[in-house]
BAMI-197695 format. One record per residue (C-alpha): residue number from 1; residue in three letters; x, y, z. Coordinates in nm, 3 decimals. Example, Ala and Ser with C-alpha at 12.3 -4.5 7.8 and 13.67 -1.06 7.14 Angstrom:
<rs>
 pos code       X       Y       Z
   1  Ala   1.230  -0.450   0.780
   2  Ser   1.367  -0.106   0.714
</rs>
This chain:
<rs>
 pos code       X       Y       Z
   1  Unk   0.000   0.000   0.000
   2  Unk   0.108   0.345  -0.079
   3  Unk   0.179   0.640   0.115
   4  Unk  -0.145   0.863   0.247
   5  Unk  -0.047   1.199   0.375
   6  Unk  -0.298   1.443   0.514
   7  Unk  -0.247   1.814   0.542
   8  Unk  -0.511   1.941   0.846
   9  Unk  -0.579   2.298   0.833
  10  Unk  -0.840   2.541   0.972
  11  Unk  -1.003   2.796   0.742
  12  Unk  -0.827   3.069   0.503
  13  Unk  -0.487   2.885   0.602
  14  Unk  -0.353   2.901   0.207
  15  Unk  -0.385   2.482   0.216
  16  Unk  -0.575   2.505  -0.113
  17  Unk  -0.225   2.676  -0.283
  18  Unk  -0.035   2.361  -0.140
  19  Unk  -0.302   2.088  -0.238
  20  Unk  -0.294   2.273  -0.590
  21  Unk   0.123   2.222  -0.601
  22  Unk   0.079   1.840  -0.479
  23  Unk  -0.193   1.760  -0.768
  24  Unk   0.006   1.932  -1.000
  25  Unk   0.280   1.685  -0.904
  26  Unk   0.126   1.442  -1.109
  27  Unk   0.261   1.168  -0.883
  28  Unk  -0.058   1.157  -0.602
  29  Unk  -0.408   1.059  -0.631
  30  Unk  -0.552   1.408  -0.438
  31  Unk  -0.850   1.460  -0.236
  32  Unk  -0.961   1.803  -0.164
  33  Unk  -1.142   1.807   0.191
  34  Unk  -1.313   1.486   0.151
  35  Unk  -1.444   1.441   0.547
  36  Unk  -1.675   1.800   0.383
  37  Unk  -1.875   1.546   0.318
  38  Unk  -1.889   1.381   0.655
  39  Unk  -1.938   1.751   0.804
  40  Unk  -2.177   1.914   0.596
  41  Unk  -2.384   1.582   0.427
  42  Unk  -2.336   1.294   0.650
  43  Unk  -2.363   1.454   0.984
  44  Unk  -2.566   1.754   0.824
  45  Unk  -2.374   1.964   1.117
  46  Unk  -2.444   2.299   0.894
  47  Unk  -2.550   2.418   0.554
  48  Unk  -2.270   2.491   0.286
  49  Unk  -2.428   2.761   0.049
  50  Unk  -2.306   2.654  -0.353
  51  Unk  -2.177   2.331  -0.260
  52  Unk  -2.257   2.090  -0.521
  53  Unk  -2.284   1.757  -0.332
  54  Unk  -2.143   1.450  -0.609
  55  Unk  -2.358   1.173  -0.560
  56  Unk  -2.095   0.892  -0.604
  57  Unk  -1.855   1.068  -0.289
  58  Unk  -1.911   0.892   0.035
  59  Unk  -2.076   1.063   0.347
  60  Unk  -2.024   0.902   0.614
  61  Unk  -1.634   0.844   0.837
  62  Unk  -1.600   0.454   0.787
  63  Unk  -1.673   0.484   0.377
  64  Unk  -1.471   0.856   0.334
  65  Unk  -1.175   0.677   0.490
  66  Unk  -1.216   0.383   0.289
  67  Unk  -1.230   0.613  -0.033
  68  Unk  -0.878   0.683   0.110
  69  Unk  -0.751   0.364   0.146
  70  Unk  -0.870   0.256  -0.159
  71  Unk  -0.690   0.538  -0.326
  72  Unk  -0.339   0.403  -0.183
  73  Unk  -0.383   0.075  -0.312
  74  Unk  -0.305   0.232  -0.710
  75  Unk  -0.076   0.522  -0.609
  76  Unk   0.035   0.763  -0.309
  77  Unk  -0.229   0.992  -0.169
  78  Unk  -0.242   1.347  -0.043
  79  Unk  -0.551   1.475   0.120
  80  Unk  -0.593   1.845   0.247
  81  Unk  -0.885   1.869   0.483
  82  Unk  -1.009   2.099   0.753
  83  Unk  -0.951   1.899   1.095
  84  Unk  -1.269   2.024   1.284
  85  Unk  -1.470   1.805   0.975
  86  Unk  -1.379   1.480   1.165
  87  Unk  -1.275   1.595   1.561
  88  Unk  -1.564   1.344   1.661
  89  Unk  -1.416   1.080   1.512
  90  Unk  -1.074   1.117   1.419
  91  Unk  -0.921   1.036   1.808
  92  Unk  -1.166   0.725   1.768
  93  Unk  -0.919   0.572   1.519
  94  Unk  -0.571   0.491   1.611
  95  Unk  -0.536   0.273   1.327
  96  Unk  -0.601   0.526   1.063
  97  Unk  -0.429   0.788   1.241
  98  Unk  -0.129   0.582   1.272
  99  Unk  -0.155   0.481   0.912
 100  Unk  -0.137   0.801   0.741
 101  Unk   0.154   1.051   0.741
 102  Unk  -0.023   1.363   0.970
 103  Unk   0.102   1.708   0.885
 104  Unk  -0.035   2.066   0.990
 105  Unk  -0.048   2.411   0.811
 106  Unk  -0.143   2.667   1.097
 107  Unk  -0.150   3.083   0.912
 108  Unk  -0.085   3.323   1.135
 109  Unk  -0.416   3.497   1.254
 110  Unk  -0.338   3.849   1.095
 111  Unk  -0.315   3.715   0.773
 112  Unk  -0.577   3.459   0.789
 113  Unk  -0.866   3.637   0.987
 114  Unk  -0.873   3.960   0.720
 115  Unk  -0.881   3.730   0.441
 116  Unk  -1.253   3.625   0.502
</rs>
């Protein structure tokens, strides 16, 4: 199985810049905030104005991590996702934490708060 790294962010951090330069790689199967769909659809925690929901994209933890997984079978993975999306079930899963490569992008607030 291939290498799955995961880039957690919060909000207006720049982490769509760096999942642009890892896609454009050509290298890594990319996912671009998959647990969204856990958040917003599967756990229907808020409403997303202009998000177009893809019927095929899994909703719930178990089958967005599995979309993951799956993805590592063919080819290395990078996901960039916002970590609040899975905080309820994330520390649930040592397995999967311990099976992908965790990194962090934290903007400093004076650069990150203006920018909404």
């Amino acid at each position: 199985m291939s290498p799955i790294i995961i880039l957690w962010c919060h909000p207006r951090s720049v982490s769509s810049a760096m999942a642009r330069i890892m896609l454009e790689r050509g290298d890594l199967k990319v996912f671009h905030e998959p647990f969204i769909y856990l958040y917003y659809v599967g756990d229907g925690k808020k409403k997303l104005a202009y998000f177009d929901v893809h019927p095929d994209h899994p909703t719930s933890y178990v089958g967005i991590k599995e979309m993951i997984l799956k993805g590592a079978l063919a080819q290395p993975v990078f996901a960039k996702d916002m970590s609040y999306y899975v905080s309820d079930y994330i520390d649930k899963d040592p397995g999967f934490v311990k099976r992908v490569t965790n990194t962090f992008l934290i903007r400093h607030p004076a650069k990150s708060i203006p920018s909404y």
